[in-house]
N, C-alpha and C positions, 0 to 999 in steps of 0.2 A: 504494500500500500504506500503510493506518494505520503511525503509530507507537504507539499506542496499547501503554502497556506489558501491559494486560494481553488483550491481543487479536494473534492469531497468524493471518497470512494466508500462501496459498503461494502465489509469485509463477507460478510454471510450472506446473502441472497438466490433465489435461484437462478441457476446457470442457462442464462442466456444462450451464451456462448455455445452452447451446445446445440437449440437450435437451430443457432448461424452454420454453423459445424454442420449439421445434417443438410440444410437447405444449400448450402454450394455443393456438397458432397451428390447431391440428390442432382441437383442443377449438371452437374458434369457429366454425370451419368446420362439421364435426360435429353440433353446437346448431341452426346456420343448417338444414342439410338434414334434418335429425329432424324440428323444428319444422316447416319446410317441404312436407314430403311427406309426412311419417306424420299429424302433428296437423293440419295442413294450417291453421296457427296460425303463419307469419311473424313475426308484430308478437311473438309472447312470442323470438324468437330474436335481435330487433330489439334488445328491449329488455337481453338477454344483452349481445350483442357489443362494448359499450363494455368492458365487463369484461375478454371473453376479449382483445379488439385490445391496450387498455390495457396489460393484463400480459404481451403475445406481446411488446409495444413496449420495455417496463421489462427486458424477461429479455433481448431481442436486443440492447438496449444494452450489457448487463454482458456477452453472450456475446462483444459485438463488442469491447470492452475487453479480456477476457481473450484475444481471439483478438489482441490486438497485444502482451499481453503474451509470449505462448506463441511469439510470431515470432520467430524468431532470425535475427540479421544476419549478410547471404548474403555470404561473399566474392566473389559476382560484385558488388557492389554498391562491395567495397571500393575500388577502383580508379576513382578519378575524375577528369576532366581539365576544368578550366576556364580560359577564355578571359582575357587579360588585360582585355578588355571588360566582363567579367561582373565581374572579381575588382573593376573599377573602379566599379561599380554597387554592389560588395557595401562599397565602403572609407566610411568617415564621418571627417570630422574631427577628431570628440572619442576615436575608437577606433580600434584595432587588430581586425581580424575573424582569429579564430584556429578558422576553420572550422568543423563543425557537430557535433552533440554534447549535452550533460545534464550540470547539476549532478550531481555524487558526494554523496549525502547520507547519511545511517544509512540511510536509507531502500534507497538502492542495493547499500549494505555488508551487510544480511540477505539481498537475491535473491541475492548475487554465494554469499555462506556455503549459502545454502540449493541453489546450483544445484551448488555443489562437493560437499558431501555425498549430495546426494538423485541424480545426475544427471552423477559423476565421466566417465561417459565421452565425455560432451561435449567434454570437457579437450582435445579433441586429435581427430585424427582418424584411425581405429583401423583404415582400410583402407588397409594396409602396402601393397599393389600399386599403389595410385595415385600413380603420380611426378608429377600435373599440381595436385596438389592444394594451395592454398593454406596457410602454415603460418602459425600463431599462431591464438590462442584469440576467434575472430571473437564468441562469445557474452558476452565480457563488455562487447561495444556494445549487447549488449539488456537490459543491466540497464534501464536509463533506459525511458520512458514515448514513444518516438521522439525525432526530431532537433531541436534548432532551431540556429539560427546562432548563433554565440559572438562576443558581443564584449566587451573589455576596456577598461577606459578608459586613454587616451594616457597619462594624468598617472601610474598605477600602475607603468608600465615606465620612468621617472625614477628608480625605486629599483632598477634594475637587472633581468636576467636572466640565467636560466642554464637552457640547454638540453640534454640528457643523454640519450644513447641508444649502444648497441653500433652496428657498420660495418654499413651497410646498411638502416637501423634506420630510414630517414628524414627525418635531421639537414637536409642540405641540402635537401632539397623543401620542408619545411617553412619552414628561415630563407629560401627564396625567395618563396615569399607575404609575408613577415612584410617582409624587403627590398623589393618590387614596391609596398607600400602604406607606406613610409617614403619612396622615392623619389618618390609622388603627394604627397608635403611640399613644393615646392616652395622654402619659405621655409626650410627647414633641409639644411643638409650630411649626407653620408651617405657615411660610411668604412667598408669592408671588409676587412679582413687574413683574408687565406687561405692558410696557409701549405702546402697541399697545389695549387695550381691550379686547383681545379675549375673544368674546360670547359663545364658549364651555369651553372654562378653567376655566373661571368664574362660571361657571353654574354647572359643572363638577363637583368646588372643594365643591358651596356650596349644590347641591345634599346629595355629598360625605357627608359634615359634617352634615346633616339633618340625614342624614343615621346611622350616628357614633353616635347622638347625644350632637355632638360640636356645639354650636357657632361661626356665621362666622360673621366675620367682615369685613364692605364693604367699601374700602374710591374710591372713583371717583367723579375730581373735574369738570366734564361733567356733574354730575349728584349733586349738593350738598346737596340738600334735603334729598335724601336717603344716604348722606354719613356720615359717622363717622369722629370726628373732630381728628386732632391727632399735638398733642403741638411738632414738630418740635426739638425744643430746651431746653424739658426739663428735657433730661437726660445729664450731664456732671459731670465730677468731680472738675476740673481745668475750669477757664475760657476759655484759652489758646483755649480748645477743641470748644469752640462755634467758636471763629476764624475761627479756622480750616475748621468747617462746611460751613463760610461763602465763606471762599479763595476758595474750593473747588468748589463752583455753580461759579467761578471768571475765564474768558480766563488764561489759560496759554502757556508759552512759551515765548521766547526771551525777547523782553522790558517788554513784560506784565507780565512778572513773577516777574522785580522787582517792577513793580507799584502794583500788587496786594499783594507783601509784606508791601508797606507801608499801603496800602488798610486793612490789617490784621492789624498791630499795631492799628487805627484807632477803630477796630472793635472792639478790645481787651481792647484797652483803656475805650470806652462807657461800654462794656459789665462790666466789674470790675465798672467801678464808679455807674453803675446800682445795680449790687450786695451790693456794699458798703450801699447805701442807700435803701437799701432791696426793691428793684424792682426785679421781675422776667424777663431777659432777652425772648425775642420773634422777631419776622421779625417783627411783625408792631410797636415794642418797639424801636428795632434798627433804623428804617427807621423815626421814628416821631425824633430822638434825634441827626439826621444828620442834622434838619432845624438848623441854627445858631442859633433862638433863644431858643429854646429847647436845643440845646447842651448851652449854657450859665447858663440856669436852672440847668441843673445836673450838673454843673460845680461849682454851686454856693453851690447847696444841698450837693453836696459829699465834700468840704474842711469842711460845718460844719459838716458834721459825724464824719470824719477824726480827725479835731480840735478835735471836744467834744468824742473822745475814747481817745484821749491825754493829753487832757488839761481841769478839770472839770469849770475851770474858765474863759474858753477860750475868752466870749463874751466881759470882762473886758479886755483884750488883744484886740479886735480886734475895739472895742471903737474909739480909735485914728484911725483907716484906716477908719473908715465909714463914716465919715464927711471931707474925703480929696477931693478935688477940681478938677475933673478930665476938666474943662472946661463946659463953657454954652452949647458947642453943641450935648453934652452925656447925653442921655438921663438916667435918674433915673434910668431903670432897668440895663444897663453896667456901668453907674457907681457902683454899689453893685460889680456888676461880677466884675469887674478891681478893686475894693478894697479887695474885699476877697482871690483874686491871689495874691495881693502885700499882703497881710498878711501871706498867704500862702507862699510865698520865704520868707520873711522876718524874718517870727516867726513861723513856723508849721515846715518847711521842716528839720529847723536845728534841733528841735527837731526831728522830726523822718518825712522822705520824705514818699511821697507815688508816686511808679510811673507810675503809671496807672494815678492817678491825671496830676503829670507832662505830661502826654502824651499829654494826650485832652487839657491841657492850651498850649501845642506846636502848636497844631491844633489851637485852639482856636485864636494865634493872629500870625500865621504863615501868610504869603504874600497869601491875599486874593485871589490872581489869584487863587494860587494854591490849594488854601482850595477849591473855587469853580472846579474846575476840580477832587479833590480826591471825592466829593459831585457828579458832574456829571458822574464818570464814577461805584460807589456802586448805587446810587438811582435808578438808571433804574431795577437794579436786584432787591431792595430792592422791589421797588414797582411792577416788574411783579409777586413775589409771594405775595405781600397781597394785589391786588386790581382783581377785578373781582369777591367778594366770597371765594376767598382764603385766606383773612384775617379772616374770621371767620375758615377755615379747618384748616391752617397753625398756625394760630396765637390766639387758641382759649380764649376765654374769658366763666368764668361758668354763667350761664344766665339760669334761674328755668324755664323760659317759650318757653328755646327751650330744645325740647327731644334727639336731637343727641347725644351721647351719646362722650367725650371726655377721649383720651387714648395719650399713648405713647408708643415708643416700649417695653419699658423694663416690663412695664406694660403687653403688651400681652408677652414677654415669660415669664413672673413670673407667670400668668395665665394657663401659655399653650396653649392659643389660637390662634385661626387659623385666618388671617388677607391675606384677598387679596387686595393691589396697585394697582388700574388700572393708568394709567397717564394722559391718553388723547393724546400720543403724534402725533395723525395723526393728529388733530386739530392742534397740537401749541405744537410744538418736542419741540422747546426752553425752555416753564416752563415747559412742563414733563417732561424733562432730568434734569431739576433743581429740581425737586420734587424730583427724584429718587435720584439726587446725595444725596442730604441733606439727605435725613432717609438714605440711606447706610451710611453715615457719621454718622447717629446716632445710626446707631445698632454698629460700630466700639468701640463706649463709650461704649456703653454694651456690649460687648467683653471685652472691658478691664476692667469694671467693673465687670466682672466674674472671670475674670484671677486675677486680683488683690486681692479684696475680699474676696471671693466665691469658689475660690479652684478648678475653673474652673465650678463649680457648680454640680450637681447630673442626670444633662437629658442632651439633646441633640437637639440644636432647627434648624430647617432645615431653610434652606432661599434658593430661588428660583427666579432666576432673568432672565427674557426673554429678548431677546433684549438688552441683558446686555452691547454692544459698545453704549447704547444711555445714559448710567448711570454710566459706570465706572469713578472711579475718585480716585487720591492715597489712601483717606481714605480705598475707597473698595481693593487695594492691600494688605492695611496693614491687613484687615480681612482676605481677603484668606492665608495671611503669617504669622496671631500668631492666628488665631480665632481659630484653633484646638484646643489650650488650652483651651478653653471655650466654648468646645462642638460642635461648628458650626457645618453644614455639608453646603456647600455651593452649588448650582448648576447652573451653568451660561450657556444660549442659547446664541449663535450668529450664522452672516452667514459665516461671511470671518474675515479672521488674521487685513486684512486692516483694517477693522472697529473698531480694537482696535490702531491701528496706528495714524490714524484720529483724534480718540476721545482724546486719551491721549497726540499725540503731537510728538512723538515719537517709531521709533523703540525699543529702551531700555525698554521706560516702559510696551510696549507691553510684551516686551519678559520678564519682571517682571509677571504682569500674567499669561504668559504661564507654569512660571517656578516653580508657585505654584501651581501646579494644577496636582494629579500624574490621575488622570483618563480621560478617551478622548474619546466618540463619535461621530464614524462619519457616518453620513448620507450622500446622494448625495450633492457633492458641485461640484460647476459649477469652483469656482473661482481655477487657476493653483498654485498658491503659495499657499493657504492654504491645496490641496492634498497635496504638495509637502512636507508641512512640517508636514504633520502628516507619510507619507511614508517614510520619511528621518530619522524620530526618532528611526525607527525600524530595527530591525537586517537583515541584509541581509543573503540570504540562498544559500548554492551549488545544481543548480539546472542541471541534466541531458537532456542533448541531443543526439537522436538519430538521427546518420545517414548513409546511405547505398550507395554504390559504385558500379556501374555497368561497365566493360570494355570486349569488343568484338573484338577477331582479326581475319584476314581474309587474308591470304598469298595468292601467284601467283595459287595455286591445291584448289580453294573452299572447294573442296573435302576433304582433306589431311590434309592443311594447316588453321585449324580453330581452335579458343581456345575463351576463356573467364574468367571472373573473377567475383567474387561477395563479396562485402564487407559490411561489419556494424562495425560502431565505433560510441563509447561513449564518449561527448565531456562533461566538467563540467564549470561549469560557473557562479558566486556569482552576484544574483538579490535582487531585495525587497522580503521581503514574503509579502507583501502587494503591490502592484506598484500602482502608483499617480492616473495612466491611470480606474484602477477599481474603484477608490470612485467617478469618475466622471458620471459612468455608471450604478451606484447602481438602483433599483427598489425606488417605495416611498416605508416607513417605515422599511425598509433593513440598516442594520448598519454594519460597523466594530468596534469593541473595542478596546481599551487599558487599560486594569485597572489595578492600583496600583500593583507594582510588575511583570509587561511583562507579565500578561496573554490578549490572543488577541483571540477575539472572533467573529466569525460570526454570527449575528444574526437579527431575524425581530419582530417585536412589533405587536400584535390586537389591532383593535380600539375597547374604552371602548362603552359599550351599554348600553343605558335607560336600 
């Protein structure tokens, strides 16, 4: 179809064309047998028939074009199943194939208006008795001019995705293709967090790596036996960043934002006095040294590290405090702790402070109420992720006589390896969305560990996160907003915009990752504000209307005094090229795009086949 602003074509109408087609066609024929039999004069019908063939040839073409416009796409059609052989035939190295389909142009945005108006009851399908009948609006796969294969270039999905559709709507079939030709990467790692289990995704991906000859790695804390253990905490650079990881699994919002700051200093404090006395930081490390009498311990072990890196004679200093008199009712072990803090202001700090030390001695003899309240509101999290079995997945310990095998992230992408999250969270959303936060928190270290380091590094490691409103958390903003540097490709499922509102606390930080994110799929979504704001992003188009004017007069001489008029006028008028109203009505597996740089795309996905 022209765009031609002042020329108006109908996309869908009956084919003309085809009568012309027949009537030269007929006509030639006709010419031939007149000439033939009656004039008995051949050569003058001879010399006709380039004409009539010619133009039977020129009208059949336009008949045959309209007759592919007029096709509407059959939902027996919709349902397609391809081989992982074929899907491997279809993969290229510079691209992602995101199934078959037609640019969205203005061009597509006037059929889509013109077949709504002209042609409403297409909309749907209007015979109420058929229970077998497929639903969603299969005609607006025939906007386009038929199919071809869609591909996207690799380097575009380095700014990220975002995948969007209601339950049932697609989600996973579709990130199974998109997963099956990230796994043909060979050279790059590929992480999944799934915090609902899906039994084909999972199965899907470790098929896929059976196939590739990768290594799959399985953590699901539903299953721990067959799970892989993964140390949580032991990738950072800075303490700072264990914090971080902690506050992150911590409510936020209003009051609670600044109680889980003091909550973080707290964290930050143990975590350095841990380091200091060469402990490896972990959840069940953290959570043993919140008991008062344990935090007393490290309080006591970290002034003598401290002291004895300062002072080689430290213990003749410290002589006089150890035999000071704190009263009968203190027992030996806080008398030590209360002498080694008075040594520690006294004589250690003026030589040189340490204040991660000072922290924890704040904590330490801070107004007990409040020690036990900053205790009561960490310990509950400390303890839902290392009790139940998740002290040995979360918090591993190396142990010869279990075979699980213990990793970390950084570990699987320095590997390459392919590592599927399941969470559990239909069991118990609460610690799987606390699982999921913490590792997003710890791949963010390795992001910045790449960028800092590494130079961003030499490959490119995919991460894959379904259900992603049940795990986001700032750490994971800050990966969608600097992890390009260090290779990411990020890909995040959800249903609705809400569920990132919800989760994070706010509209702002929503619109924080939306605003990272330059690619956008959408599947059928039920919810009105998320059509709305993916049809809002896009450019509105000058769309034509045609309409026609009928007027009849009729004076006192019926006869005499009779006139008429006939009109057509072209109205124009700036819509969506995409309107809210269609992503609500999509088919399953039927998508609209957006990717990187305003290209928009109609297209539909096969499911992958055994």
């Amino acid at each position: 179809m022209s765009v031609d602003r002042f020329e108006y074509v109908i996309h869908k109408r009956p084919n003309y064309e085809l009568a012309s087609t027949s009537v030269w066609a007929g006509g030639g024929a006709g010419v031939m047998l007149f000439t033939g039999t009656i004039l008995q004069n051949p050569q003058i019908g001879a010399a006709a028939l380039p004409l009539f063939g010619g133009m039977a040839a020129y009208r059949g073409y336009q008949a045959y074009k309209q007759h592919l416009r007029n096709r509407t796409f059959s939902p027996d059609e919709n349902v397609e199943f391809i081989s992982y052989k074929e899907l491997k035939k279809l993969a290229r190295p510079d691209a992602l194939w995101m199934g078959k389909g037609f640019a969205w142009t203005p061009t597509q945005a006037q059929r889509l208006y013109d077949e709504f108006l002209r042609n409403p009851q297409s909309m749907q399908n209007i015979d109420v008795s058929d229970s077998t009948s497929a639903e969603g609006a299969f005609w607006l796969h025939s906007m386009g001019d038929g199919e071809r294969n869609i591909y996207r270039n690799i380097k575009s999905f380095e700014s990220h995705t975002l995948i969007r559709g209601t339950t049932g709507a697609g989600k996973t079939k579709q990130i199974i293709i998109i997963i099956a030709q990230l796994l043909m990467r060979k050279n790059e790692p590929t992480i999944v967090i799934d915090p609902k289990n899906d039994e084909d995704l999972r199965e899907s991906m470790r098929r896929i790596c059976e196939l590739e000859g990768r290594p799959f790695l399985y953590f699901n804390p539903a299953f721990p036996e067959e799970s892989v253990r993964i140390d949580v905490l032991k990738n950072w650079a800075r303490v700072t960043q264990l914090s971080d990881r902690i506050k992150a699994i911590l409510p936020s919002g209003g009051d609670s934002e600044t109680f889980s700051n003091i909550i973080w200093n707290v964290i930050n404090a143990i975590a350095s006095c841990m380091v200091l006395v060469g402990e490896q930081p972990s959840i069940v490390a953290l959570r043993k040294n919140m008991n008062q009498e344990t935090m007393d311990e490290l309080i006591a072990r970290a002034i003598e590290k401290h002291a004895s890196n300062i002072e080689k004679d430290w213990k003749d200093y410290y002589s006089a405090f150890a035999n000071r008199n704190y009263g009968k009712s203190v027992e030996p072990r806080i008398q030590r702790v209360l002498s080694l803090i008075d040594f520690y202001k006294e004589v250690i700090s003026i030589k040189k402070a340490n204040l991660d030390i000072e922290e924890l001695i704040n904590v330490r003899l801070h107004n007990r109420e409040h020690l036990q309240k900053l205790i009561a509101s960490l310990f509950p999290t400390l303890s839902m992720l290392s009790s139940g079995g998740l002290d040995e997945l979360l918090s591993p310990v190396p142990d010869p006589e279990d075979p699980r095998p213990i990793i970390n992230t950084k570990q699987v992408v320095d590997t390459r390896a392919c590592l599927w999250l399941g969470l559990d969270s239909l069991s118990d959303g609460t610690v799987g969305g606390m699982i999921g936060s913490i590792i997003l928190s710890d791949l963010t270290s390795v992001a910045g560990s790449r960028y800092n380091f590494e130079g961003g590094g030499d490959f490119n490691i995919n991460l894959v996160v379904d259900e992603s409103s049940e795990t986001i958390n700032p750490p994971m903003i800050q990966l969608l907003n600097k992890s390009r540097g260090a290779g990411f490709r990020n890909f995040l499922l959800t249903q609705t915009l809400s569920d990132f509102v919800v989760k994070l606390g706010s509209q702002e930080m929503a619109d924080q990752v939306l605003g990272n994110i330059n690619n956008e799929v959408v599947l059928r979504v039920k919810d009105t504000k998320t059509a709305e704001h993916f049809a809002e992003g896009l450019p509105e188009v000058m769309v034509k209307r045609m309409g026609t004017q009928y007027q009849a007069n009729v004076g006192h001489n019926p006869v005499t005094e009779i006139g008429g008029r006939y009109g057509e006028t072209m109205q124009e008028e700036y819509l969506p090229i995409i309107p809210a109203w269609a992503l609500r009505i999509l088919p399953d597996f039927h998508y609209y795009g957006n990717f990187a740089g305003g290209s928009l795309i109609k297209g539909r996905l096969p499911l992958l086949k055994d």
